[in-house]
FILO-973434 format. One record per residue (C-alpha): x, y, z; residue number from 1. Coordinates in nm, 4 decimals. Example, Ala and Ser with C-alpha at 12.3 -4.5 7.8 and 13.67 -1.06 7.14 Angstrom:
% residues 2
         px         py         pz   num
     1.2300    -0.4500     0.7800     1
     1.3670    -0.1060     0.7140     2
//
This chain:
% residues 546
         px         py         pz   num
     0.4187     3.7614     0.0460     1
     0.5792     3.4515     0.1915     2
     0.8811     3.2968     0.0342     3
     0.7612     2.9796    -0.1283     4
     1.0624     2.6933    -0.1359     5
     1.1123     2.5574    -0.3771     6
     0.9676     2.8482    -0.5605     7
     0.8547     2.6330    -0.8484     8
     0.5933     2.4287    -0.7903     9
     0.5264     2.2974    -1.1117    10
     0.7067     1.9665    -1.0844    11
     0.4433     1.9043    -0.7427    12
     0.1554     2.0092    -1.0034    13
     0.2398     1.8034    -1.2652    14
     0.2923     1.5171    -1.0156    15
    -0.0428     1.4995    -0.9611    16
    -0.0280     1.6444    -0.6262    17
    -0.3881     1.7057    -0.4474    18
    -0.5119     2.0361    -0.5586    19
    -0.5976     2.0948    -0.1916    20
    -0.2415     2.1158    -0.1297    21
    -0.1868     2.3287    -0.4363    22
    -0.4213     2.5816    -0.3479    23
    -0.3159     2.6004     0.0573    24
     0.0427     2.6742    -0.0780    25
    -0.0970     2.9484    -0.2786    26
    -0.3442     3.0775     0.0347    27
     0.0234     3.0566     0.2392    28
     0.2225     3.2802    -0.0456    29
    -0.0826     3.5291    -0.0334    30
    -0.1641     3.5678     0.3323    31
     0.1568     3.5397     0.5007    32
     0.4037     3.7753     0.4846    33
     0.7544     3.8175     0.4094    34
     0.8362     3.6936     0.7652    35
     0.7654     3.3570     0.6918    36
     0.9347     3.1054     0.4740    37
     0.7161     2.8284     0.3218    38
     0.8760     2.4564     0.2535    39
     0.6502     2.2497     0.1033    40
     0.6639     1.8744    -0.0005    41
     0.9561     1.7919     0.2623    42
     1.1028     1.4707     0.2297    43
     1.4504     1.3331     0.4203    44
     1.6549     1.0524     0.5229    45
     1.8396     1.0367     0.8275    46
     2.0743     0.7214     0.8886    47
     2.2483     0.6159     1.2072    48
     2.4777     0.3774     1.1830    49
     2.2922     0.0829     0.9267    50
     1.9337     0.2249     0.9902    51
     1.7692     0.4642     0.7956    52
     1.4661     0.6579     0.8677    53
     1.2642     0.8567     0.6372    54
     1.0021     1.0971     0.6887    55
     0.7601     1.3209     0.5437    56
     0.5710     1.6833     0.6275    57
     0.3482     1.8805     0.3487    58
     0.4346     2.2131     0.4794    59
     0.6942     2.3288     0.7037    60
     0.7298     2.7292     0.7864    61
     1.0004     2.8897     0.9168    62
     0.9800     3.2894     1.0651    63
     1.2347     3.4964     1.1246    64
     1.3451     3.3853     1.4525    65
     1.4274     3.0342     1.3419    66
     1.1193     2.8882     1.4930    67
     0.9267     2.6055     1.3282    68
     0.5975     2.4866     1.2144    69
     0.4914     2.1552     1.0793    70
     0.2009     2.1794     0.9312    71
     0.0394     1.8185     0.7978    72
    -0.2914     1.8750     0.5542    73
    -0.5445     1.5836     0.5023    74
    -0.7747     1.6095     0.2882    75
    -1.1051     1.4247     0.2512    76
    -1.2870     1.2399     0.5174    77
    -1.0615     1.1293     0.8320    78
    -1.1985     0.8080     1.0467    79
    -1.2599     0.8791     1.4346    80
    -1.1418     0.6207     1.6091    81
    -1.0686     0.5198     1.9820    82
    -0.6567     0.4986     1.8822    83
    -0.7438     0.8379     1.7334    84
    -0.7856     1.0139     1.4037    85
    -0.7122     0.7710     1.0771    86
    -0.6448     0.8430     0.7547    87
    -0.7208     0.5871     0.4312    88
    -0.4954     0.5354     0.1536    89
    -0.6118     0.2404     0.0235    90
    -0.5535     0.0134     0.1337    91
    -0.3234     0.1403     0.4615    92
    -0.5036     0.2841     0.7851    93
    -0.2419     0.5771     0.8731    94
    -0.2877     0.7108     1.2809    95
    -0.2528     1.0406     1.1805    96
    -0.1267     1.1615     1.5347    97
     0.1699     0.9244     1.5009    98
     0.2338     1.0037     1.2185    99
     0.2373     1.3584     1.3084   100
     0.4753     1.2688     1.6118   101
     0.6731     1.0429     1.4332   102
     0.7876     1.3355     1.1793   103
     0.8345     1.5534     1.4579   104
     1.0516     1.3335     1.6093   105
     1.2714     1.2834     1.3087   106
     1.3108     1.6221     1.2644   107
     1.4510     1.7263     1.5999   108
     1.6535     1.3989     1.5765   109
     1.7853     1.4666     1.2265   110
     1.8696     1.8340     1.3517   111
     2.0298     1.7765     1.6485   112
     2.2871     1.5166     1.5313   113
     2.3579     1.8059     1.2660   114
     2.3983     2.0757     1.5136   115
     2.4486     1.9052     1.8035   116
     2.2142     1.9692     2.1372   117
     2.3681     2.3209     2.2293   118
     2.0581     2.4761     2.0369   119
     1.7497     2.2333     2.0225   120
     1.4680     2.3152     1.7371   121
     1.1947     2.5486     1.8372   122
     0.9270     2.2880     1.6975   123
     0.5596     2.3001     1.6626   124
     0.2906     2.1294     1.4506   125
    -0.0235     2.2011     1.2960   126
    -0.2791     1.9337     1.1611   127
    -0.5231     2.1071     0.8570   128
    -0.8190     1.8830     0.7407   129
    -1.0316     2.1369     0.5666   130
    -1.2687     1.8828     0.4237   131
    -1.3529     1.7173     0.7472   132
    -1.5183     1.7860     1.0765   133
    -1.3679     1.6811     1.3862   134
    -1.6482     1.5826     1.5996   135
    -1.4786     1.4616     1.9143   136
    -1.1076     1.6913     1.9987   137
    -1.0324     1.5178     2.3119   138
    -1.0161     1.1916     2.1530   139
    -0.8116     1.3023     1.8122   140
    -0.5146     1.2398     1.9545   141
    -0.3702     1.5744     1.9490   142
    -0.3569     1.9145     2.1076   143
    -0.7176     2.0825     2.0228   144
    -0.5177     2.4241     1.9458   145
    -0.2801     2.2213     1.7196   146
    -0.6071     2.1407     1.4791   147
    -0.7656     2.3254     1.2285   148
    -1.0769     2.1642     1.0584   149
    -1.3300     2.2556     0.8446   150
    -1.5384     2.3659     1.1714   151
    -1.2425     2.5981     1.2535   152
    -1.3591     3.0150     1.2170   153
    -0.9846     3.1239     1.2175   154
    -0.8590     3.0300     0.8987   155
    -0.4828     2.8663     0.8479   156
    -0.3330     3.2141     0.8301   157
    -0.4554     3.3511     1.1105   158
    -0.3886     3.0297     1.3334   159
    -0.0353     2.9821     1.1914   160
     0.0229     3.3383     1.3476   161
    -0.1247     3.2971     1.6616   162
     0.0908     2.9907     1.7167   163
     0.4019     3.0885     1.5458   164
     0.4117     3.4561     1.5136   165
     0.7085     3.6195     1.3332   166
     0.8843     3.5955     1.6467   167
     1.2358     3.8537     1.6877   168
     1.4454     3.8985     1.4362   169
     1.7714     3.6847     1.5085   170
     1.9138     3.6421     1.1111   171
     2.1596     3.4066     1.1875   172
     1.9730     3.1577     1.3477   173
     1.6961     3.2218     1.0539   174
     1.9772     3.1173     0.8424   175
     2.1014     2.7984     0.9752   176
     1.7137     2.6465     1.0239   177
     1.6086     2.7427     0.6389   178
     1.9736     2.6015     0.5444   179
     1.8953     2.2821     0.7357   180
     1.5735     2.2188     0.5553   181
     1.6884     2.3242     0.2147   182
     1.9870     2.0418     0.2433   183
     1.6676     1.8670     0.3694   184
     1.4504     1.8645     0.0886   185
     1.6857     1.7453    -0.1445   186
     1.7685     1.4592    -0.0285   187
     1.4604     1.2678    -0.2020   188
     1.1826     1.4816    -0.3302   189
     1.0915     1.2950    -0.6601   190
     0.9997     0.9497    -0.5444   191
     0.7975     1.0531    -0.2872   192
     0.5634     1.3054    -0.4906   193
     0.5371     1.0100    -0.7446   194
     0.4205     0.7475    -0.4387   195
     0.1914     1.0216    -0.2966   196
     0.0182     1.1452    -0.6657   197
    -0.0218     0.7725    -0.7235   198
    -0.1715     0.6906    -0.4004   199
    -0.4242     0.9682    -0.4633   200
    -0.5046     0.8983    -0.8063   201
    -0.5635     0.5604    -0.7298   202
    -0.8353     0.6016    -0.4460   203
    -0.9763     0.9161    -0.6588   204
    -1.0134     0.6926    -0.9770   205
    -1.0223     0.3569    -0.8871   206
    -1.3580     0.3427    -0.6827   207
    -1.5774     0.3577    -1.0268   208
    -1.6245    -0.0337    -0.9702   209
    -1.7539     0.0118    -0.6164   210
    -1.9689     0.3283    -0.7009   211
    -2.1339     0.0886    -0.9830   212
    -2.2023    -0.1908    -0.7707   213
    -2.3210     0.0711    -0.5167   214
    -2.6476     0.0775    -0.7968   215
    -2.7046    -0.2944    -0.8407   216
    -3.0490    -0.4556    -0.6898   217
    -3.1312    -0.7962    -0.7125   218
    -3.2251    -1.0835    -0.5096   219
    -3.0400    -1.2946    -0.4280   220
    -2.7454    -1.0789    -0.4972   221
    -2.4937    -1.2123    -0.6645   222
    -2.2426    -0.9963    -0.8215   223
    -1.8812    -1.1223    -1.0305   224
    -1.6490    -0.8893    -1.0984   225
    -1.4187    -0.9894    -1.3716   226
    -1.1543    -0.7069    -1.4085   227
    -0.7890    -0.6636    -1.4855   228
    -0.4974    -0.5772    -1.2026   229
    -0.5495    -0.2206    -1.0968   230
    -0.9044    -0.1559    -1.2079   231
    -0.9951    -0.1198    -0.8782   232
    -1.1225    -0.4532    -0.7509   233
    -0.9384    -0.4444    -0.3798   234
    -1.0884    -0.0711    -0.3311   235
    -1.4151    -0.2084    -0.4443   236
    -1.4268    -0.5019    -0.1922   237
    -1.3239    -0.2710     0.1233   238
    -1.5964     0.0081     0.0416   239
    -1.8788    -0.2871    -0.0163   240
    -1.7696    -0.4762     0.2817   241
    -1.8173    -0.1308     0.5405   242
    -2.1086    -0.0461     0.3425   243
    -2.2573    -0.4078     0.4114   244
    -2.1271    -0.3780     0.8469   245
    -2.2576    -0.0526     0.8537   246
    -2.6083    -0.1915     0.7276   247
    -2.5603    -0.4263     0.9988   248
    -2.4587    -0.7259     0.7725   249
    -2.2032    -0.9813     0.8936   250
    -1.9796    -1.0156     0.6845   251
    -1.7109    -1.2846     0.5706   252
    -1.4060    -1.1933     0.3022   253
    -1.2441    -1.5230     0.1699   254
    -0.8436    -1.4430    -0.0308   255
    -0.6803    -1.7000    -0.1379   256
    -0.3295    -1.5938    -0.0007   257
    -0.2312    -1.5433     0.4013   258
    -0.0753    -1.2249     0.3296   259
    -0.3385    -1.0562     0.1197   260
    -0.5939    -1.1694     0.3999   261
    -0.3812    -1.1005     0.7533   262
    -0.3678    -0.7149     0.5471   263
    -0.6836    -0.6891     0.5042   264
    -0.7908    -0.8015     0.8331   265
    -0.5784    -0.5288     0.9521   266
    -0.7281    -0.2773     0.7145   267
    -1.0875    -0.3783     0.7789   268
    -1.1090    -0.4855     1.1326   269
    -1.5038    -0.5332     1.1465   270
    -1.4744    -0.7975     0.8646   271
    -1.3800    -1.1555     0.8968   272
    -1.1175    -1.1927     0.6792   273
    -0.9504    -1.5863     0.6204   274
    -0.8010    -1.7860     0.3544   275
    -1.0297    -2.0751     0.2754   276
    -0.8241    -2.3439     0.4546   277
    -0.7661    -2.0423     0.7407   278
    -1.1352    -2.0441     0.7678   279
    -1.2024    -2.3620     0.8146   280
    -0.9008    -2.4161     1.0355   281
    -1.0671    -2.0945     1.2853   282
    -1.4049    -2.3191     1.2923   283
    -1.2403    -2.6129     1.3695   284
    -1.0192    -2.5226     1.6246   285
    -1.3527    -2.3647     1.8039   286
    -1.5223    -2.6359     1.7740   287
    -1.1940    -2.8067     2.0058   288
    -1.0681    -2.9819     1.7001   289
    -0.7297    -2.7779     1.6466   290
    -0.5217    -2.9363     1.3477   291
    -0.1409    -3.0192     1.3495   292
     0.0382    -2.8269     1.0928   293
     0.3468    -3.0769     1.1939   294
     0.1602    -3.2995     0.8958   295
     0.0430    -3.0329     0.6284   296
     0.2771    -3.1420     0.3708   297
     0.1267    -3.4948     0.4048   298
    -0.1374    -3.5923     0.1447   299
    -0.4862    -3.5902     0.2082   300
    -0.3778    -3.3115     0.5286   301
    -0.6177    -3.0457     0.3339   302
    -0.8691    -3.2831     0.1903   303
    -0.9492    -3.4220     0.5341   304
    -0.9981    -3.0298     0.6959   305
    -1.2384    -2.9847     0.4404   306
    -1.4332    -3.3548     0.5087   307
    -1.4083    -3.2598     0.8843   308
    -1.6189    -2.8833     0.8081   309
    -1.8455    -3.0639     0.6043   310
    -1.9779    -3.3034     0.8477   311
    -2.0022    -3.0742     1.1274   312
    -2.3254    -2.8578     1.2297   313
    -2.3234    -2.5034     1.1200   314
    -2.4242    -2.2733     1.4706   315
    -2.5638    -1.9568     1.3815   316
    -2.3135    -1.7684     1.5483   317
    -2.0899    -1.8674     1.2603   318
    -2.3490    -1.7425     0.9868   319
    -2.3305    -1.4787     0.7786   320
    -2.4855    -1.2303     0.5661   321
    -2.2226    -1.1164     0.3195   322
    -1.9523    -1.3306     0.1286   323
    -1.6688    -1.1630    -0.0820   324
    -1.4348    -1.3669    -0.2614   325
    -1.0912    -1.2106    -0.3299   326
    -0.8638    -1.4076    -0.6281   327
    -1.1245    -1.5913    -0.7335   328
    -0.9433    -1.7223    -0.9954   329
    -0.7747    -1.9230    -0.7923   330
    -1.0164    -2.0844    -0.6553   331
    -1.1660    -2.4863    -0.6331   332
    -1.5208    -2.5102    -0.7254   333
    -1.5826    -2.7172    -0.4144   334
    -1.4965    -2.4319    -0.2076   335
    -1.8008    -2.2104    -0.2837   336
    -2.0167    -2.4587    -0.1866   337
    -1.8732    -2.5171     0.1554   338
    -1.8730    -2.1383     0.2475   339
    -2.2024    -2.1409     0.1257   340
    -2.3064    -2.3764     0.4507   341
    -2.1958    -2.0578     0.6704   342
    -2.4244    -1.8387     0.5188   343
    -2.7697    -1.7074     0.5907   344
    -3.0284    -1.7666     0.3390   345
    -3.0477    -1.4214     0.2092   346
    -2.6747    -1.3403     0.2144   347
    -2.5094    -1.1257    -0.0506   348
    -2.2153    -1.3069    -0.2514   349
    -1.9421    -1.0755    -0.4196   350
    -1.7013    -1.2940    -0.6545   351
    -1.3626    -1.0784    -0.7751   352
    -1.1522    -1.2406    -0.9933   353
    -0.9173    -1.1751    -1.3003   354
    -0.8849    -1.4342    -1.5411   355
    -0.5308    -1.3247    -1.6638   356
    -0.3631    -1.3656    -1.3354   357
    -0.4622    -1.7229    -1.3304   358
    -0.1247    -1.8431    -1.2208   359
    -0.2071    -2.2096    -1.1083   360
    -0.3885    -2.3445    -1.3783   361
    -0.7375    -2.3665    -1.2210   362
    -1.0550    -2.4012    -1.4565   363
    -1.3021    -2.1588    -1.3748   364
    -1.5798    -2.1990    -1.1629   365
    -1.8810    -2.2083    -1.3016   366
    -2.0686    -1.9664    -1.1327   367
    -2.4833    -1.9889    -1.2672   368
    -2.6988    -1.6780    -1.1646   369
    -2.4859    -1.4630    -1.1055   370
    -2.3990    -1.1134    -1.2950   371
    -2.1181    -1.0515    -1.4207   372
    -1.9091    -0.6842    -1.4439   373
    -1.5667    -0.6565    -1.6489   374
    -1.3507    -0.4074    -1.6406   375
    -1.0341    -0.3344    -1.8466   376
    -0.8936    -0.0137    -1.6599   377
    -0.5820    -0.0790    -1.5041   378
    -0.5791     0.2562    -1.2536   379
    -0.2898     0.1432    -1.0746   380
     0.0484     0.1026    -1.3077   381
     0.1622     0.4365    -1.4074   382
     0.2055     0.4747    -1.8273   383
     0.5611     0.3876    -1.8009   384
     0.4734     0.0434    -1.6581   385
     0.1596    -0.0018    -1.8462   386
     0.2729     0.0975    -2.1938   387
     0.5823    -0.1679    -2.1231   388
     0.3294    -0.4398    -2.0170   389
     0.1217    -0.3669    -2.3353   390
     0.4221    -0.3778    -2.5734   391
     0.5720    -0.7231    -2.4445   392
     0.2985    -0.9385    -2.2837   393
     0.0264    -1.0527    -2.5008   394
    -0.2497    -0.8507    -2.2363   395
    -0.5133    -0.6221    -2.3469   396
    -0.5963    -0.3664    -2.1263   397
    -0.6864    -0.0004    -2.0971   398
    -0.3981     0.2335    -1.9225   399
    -0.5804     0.4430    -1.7281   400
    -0.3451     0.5979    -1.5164   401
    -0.1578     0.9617    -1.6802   402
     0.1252     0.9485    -1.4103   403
     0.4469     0.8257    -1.5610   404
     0.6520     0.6644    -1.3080   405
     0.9882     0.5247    -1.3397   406
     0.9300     0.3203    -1.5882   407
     1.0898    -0.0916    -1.6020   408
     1.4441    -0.1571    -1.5779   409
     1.5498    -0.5129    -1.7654   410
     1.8978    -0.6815    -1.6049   411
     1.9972    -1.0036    -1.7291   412
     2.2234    -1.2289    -1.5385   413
     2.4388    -1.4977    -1.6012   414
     2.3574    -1.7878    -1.2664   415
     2.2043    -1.7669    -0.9405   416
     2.5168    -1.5551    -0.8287   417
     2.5080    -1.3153    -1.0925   418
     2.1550    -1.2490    -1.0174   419
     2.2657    -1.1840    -0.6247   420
     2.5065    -0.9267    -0.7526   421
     2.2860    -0.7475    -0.9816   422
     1.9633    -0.7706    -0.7495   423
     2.2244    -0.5787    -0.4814   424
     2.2973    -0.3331    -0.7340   425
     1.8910    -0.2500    -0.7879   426
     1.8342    -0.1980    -0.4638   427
     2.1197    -0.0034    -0.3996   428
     1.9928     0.2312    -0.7193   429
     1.6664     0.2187    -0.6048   430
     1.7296     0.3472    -0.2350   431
     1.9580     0.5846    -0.4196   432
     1.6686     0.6937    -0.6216   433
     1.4659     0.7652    -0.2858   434
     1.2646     0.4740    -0.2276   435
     1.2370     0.3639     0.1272   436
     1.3650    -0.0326     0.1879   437
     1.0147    -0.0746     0.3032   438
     0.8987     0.0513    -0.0273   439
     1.0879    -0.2271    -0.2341   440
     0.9671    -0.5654    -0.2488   441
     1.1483    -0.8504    -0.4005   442
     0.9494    -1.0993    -0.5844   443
     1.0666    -1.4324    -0.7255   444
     0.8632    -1.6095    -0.9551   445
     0.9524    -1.9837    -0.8326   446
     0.7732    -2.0850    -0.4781   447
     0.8789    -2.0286    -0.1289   448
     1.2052    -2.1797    -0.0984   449
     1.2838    -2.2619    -0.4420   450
     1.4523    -1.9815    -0.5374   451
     1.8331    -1.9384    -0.4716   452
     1.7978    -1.5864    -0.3341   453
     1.5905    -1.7724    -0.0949   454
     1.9509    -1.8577     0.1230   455
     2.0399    -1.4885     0.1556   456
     1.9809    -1.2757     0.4795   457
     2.1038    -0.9536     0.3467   458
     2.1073    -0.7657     0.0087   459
     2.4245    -0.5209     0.0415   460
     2.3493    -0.3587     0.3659   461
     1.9941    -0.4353     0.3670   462
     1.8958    -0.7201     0.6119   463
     1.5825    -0.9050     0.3701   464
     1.2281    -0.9979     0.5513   465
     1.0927    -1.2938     0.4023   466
     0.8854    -1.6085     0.5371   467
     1.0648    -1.8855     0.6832   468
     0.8364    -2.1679     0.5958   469
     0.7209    -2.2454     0.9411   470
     0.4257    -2.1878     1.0989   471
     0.3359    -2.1384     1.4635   472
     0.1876    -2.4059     1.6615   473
    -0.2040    -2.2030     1.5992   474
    -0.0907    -2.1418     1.2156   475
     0.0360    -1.8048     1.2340   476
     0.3170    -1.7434     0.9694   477
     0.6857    -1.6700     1.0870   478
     0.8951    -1.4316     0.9426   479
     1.2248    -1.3271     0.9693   480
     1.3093    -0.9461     1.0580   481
     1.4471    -0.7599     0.7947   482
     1.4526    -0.4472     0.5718   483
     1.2947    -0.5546     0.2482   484
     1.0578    -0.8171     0.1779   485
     1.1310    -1.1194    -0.0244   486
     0.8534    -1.3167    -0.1273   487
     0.7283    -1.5310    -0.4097   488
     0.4648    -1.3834    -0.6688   489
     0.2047    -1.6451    -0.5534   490
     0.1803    -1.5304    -0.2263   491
     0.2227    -1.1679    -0.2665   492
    -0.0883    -1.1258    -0.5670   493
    -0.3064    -0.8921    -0.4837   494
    -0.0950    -0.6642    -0.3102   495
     0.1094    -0.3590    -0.4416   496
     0.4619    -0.1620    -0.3475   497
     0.6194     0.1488    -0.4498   498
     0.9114    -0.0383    -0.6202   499
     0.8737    -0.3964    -0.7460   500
     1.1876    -0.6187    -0.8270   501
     1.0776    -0.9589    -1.0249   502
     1.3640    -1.2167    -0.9815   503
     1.4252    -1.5690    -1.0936   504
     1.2788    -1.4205    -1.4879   505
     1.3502    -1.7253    -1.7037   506
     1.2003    -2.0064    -2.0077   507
     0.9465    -2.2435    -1.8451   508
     0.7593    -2.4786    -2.0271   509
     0.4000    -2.3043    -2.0369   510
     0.5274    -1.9686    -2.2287   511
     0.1037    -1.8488    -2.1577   512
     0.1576    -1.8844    -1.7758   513
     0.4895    -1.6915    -1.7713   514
     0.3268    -1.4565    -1.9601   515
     0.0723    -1.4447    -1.6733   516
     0.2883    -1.4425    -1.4315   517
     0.4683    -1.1587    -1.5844   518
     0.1475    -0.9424    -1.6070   519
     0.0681    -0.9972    -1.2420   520
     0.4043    -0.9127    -1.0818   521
     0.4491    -0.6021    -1.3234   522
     0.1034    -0.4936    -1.1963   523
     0.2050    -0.4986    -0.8766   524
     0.4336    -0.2019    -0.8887   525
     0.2931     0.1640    -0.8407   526
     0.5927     0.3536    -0.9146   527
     0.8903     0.1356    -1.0396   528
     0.9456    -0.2023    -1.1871   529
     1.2691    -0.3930    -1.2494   530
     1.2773    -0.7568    -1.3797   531
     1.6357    -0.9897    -1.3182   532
     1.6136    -1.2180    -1.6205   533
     1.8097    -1.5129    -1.7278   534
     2.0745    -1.4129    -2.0444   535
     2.0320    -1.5282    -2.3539   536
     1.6719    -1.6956    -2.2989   537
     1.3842    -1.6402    -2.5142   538
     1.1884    -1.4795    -2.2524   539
     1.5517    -1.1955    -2.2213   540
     1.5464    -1.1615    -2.5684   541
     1.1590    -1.0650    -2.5837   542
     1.1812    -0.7902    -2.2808   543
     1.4925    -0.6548    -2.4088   544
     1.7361    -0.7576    -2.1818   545
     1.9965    -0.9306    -2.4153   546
//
């Protein structure tokens, strides 16, 4: 039998690691021999001077020559497309051959500055999909040898020996490999199998919305989805939008936010996905009537984009057949009924919205004729977060996710420079903990600019990504470059991280929409949540942080 390491697997089990993966380690163990020893679950940082890099590889085997095999398992359906072979999580689009590289790449890198370049790493990779088909191997990407799908007539054992082999005994260079990746995989193993088991539980459990509206018939159709944060409504409007293209539907997907809907116009690139005033801008600026954002903050700038759509003709070109509405909570009734002028006359309309995360105050549209879902399932916090949402935000919802997380962290401070010094403390636990700086988003709960932390370009060593305000001259967003995101709540709804931080926690005068906002920047976070909250306020007091 092959030497399994770690040799207990039960903390990857109880993770709520794929069973695929489960049952491949136990297929390795059984088939391979003593020869061969079996890493699974490999997670590392490398750093070089203020970067760090961190990777990931589900199975790496080492024989008894020191040589090395990568092997990278995907389960479930892969996309075939002309970059390659993709990978859903969500909602992320992962090039699986890149990614494949990528770890590679680490790897040798990591081992070489250990060891120096005397002796390079005998590295090679396998890719595993034994759910899926590959239909064209020239275009995957990779080397056709270097995949094994569910096609494949070998089986893993048998092509993990025909392209590693036990190779000659040479027990001291067995010896400093295996060392390498055992001081390897502890560098941050936990985080990682709690992002990954709550990635998968997620997509496994959180499509019940979509496979429900899957069932609905009606014309017109007309379909609201009223559900709370994490139930699933972002899955559901990515699987109805491709099932609507691949019918041969146009369709349009309206957010309210620029952030939600530039990510999932990357995510879903056969969909036309704007803000409402991004929308109309787009038409506008094809029809040769580009507006100056120089004069956005001037009243009556938005007012007179929307008078200038509605008194221009409607081509068909810029008709379509499907309309999903993302946020719709924050929407103006007016705005319905100007989308509704780009549509065709038997086009589908798909309204998401959660009534809880109503963070501006907006009365609800009225929407007449249309059906209406709810859902109380919140798939996405893990029962740490949940059961501390629950306890101190007057929300009801159903947990519905067994994972437990890491659970919220509660830090009051003192003034805007206490908070700097105990947000750089956070993050400096938090990366200790094993969370990526990509992984950790900051999230202050007063508007772009308003918030002191707003002046900062670094947190410790961290350098801090966050929106600069300005706009280029065709209305894309600028950013500075950075390690971590800052952002405010607003703009960032709808979205999700590993590791949420909530700053700039303190009394306002609506106690019911602090309580909202709360609820929606809590519900953001898929692993770990920590809140920076002023001392002494009522609000401290009530989350436990005085």
């Amino acid at each position: 039998m092959a030497r399994i390491i770690p040799s207990d697997i039960s903390p990857l089990a109880l993770a709520g690691a794929h069973s695929g993966e489960l049952e491949t380690l136990a297929l390795l163990e059984a088939q391979l021999g003593p020869d061969y020893a079996v890493f699974h679950s490999v997670h590392w940082s490398f750093s070089q001077g203020q970067v760090t890099r961190f990777g990931e590889i589900d199975f790496i085997l080492v024989n008894r020559a020191g040589a090395v095999l990568c092997i990278e398992q995907k389960n479930g359906v892969l996309s075939e497309t002309p970059d390659g072979l993709v990978k859903v999580y969500g909602q992320r689009r992962k090039l699986v051959g890149a990614q494949i590289h990528r770890a590679l790449d680490q790897v040798r890198d990591k081992f070489q500055w250990q060891h120096g370049s005397a002796s390079p790493l005998d590295l090679d990779y396998l890719l595993y999909c034994p759910d899926y088909r590959v239909r064209n191997l020239n275009a995957a990407g990779l080397d056709q040898s270097r995949i094994l799908d569910a096609a494949a007539t070998d089986g893993l054992a048998r092509r993990i020996e025909r392209i590693l082999g036990p190779g000659e005994p040479d027990p001291a260079r067995r010896t400093l490999v295996e060392d390498f990746f055992c001081q390897t995989f502890e560098v941050v193993p936990q985080i990682h199998l709690y992002r990954r088991a709550q990635e998968q539980h997620f997509v496994r459990h959180g499509g019940g919305l979509a496979e429900l509206v899957r069932t609905l018939e009606m014309t017109p159709f007309r379909v609201r989805v009223s559900g709370t944060g994490g139930c699933g409504k972002s899955l559901l409007a990515g699987v109805f939008a491709r099932d609507q293209v691949k019918q041969g539907r146009r369709v349009l997907m309206i957010c309210f936010n620029r952030p939600l809907a530039d990510r999932l116009q990357s995510l879903l690139p056969e969909v036309h996905a704007r803000t409402f005033y991004g929308f109309c801008d787009q038409f506008l600026r094809a029809r040769g009537e580009p507006l100056d954002y120089k004069g956005m903050n001037q009243p009556g700038f938005w007012s007179t984009m929307q008078d200038r759509v509605l008194s221009a003709p409607i081509p068909d070109a810029w008709r379509f057949d499907v309309l999903i509405l993302d946020e719709g909570q924050d929407f103006e009734a007016d705005w319905l009924e100007i989308l509704k002028l780009f549509l065709t006359e038997d086009a589908r309309i798909l309204w998401l919205d959660d009534p809880n995360q109503n963070l501006l105050g907006k009365p609800p549209v009225d929407l007449p004729g249309f059906v209406r879902l709810h859902s109380r399932h919140n798939y996405r916090s893990p029962y740490g977060i949940a059961r501390f949402m629950r306890s101190h935000l007057p929300f009801d919802f159903e947990p519905a996710n067994p994972l437990p997380g890491l659970g919220v962290g509660v830090h009051p401070y003192r003034d805007a420079d206490d908070q700097a010094k105990h947000l750089d403390a956070v993050v400096g636990n938090l990366i200790g903990l094993g969370f990526a700086p990509d992984e950790i988003v900051i999230l202050s709960l007063r508007g772009v600019d308003q918030s002191p932390l707003w002046k900062h370009d670094r947190i410790g060593r961290h350098t801090i990504r966050r929106f600069t305000g300005t706009y280029q001259p065709d209305g894309v967003q600028i950013w500075t470059d950075g390690d971590i995101t800052l952002d405010s709540l607003y703009r960032f709804k709808g979205q999700d991280a590993p590791a949420i931080i909530l700053t700039d926690v303190e009394d306002q005068k609506d106690p019911e929409r602090l309580d909202r906002l709360l609820y929606c920047g809590m519900g953001r976070a898929t692993v770990r949540v920590d809140v920076l909250v002023k001392g002494e306020s009522g609000i401290g007091k009530r989350l436990g942080g005085t």
